[in-house]
N, C-alpha and C positions, 0 to 999 in steps of 0.2 A: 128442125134446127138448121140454120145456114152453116155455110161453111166458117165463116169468121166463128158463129158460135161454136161451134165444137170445137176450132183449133183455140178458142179461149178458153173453154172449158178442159182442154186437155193438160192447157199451161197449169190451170190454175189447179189442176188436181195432181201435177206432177211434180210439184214444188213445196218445200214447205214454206217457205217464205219468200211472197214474189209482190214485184212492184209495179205496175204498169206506167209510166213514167214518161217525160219528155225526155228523151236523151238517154244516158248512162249512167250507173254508178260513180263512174269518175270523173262524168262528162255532164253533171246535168244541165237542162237547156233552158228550165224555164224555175225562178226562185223557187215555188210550191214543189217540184220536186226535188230542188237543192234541200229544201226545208224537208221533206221525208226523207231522203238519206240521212241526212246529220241527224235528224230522232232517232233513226235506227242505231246508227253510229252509239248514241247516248244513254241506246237500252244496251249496251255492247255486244251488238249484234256486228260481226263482219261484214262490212259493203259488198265483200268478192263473195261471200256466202249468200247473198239475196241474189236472184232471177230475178231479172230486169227485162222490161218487156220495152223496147222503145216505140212509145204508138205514132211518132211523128215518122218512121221508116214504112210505115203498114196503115193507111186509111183506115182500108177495111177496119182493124183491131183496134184505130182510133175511135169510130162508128159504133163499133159492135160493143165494146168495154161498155158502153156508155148503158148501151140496153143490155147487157148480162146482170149486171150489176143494180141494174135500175139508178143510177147514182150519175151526174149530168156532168161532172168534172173528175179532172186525173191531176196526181197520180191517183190512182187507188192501191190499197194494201188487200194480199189474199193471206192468210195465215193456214196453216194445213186445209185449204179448201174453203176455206171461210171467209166472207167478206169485210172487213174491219173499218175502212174508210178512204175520207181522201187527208190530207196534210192537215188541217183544221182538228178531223175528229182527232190523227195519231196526235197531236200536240195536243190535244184538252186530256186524251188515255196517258199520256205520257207524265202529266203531270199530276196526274191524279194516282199512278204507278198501276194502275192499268194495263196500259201495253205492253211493260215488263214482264207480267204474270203471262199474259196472253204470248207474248212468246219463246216465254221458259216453260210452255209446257209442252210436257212430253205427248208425242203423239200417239190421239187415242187408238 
């Protein structure tokens, strides 16, 4: 495993809920990640409680997300270590009240 993957792998198992994202929480850089915050926002999950991963500050973890993940676009969502999606699937789980469940549960 490279070095990107392990420190992706560390984010993603250190977090219960983490975003890999353009930008920030309160900053986001690119609409698809504006659009995964305000989903989250909509499961009323706190923005300041999600880890936020900014990949346009880190190459490397822009590069490496992409093969952890197997998944070719960001943001992507990790949920207690688990791969969920990018903005597309959170908005189809979200309205399907999917996502909700998935992150009202308690960790196993």
């Amino acid at each position: 495993m490279s070095d990107a993957q392990q420190r992706i792998d560390e984010l993603v198992k250190s977090s219960d809920v983490l975003l890999f994202m353009k930008g920030n929480a309160n900053f986001p850089m690119c609409g698809f990640s504006g659009r995964a915050i305000q989903i989250l926002k909509a499961c009323g999950v706190d923005p300041q409680a999600v880890k936020t991963v900014d990949v346009l500050s880190d190459d490397e973890i822009r590069q490496g997300i992409k093969e952890y993940s197997n998944w070719p676009t960001i943001p992507q969502l990790y949920v207690k270590g688990e791969f969920v999606g990018g903005a597309d699937i959170m908005m189809e789980m979200y309205e399907k009240g999917e996502l909700q469940q998935v992150l009202s549960q308690p960790a196993a």
